[in-house]
C-alpha positions as CSV (number, residue, x, y, z in Angstrom):
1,X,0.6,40.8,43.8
2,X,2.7,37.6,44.9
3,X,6.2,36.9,43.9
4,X,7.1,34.1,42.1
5,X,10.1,32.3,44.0
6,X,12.3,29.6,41.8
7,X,14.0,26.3,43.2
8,X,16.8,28.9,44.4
9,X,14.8,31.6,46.2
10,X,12.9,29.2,47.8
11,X,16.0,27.2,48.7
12,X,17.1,30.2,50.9
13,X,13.4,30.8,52.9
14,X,13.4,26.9,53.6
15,X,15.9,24.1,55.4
16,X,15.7,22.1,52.9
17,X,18.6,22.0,49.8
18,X,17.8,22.2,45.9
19,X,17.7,18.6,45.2
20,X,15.0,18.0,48.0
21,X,12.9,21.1,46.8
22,X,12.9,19.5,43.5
23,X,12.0,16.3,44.4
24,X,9.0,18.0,46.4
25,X,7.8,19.8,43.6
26,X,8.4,17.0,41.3
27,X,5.9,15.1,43.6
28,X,3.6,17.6,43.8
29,X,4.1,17.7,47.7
30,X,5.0,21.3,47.7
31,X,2.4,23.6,45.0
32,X,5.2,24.2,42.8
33,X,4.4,24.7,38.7
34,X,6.5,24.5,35.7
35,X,7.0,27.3,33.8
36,X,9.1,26.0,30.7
37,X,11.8,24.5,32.1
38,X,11.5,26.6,35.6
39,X,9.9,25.5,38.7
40,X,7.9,28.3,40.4
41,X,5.8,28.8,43.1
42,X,3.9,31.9,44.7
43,X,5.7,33.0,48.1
44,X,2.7,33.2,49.8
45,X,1.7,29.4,48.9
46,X,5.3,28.1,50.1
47,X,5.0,29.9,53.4
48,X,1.5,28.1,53.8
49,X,2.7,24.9,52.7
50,X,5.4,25.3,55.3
51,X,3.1,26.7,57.6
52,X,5.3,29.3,57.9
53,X,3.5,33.0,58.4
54,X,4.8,36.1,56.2
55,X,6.8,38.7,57.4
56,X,4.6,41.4,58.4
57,X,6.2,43.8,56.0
58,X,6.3,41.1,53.1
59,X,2.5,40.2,53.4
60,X,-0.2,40.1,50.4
61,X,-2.7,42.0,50.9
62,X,-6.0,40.0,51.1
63,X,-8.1,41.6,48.5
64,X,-5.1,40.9,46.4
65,X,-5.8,37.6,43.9
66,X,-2.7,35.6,44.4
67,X,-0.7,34.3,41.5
């Protein structure tokens, strides 16, 4: 199954700083989704979005149905 990354988490996988990854989200440019008052996203999705790969060792499986 994916993790679910926060504003935070995914603050530290990309260059860009809070604010920004708010602003994104917020905008809908990045797939983020609000969960209460949190902003969320699955890993897998941000790396896409990024088009960033996965680690090898941190991949989903495919047959996996992602968050």
């Amino acid at each position: 199954m994916d993790i679910l990354l926060g504003l935070t988490e995914a603050q530290q996988i990309t260059p860009f700083s809070y604010s920004k990854l708010l602003r994104l989200a917020k905008s809908g440019e990045l797939p983020f989704k609000k969960l209460g008052a949190t902003w969320v996203i699955p890993r897998s999705a941000l790396y896409r979005a990024l088009g960033m790969e996965l680690p090898e060792d941190e991949e989903v499986p495919k047959d996996e149905h992602a968050c």
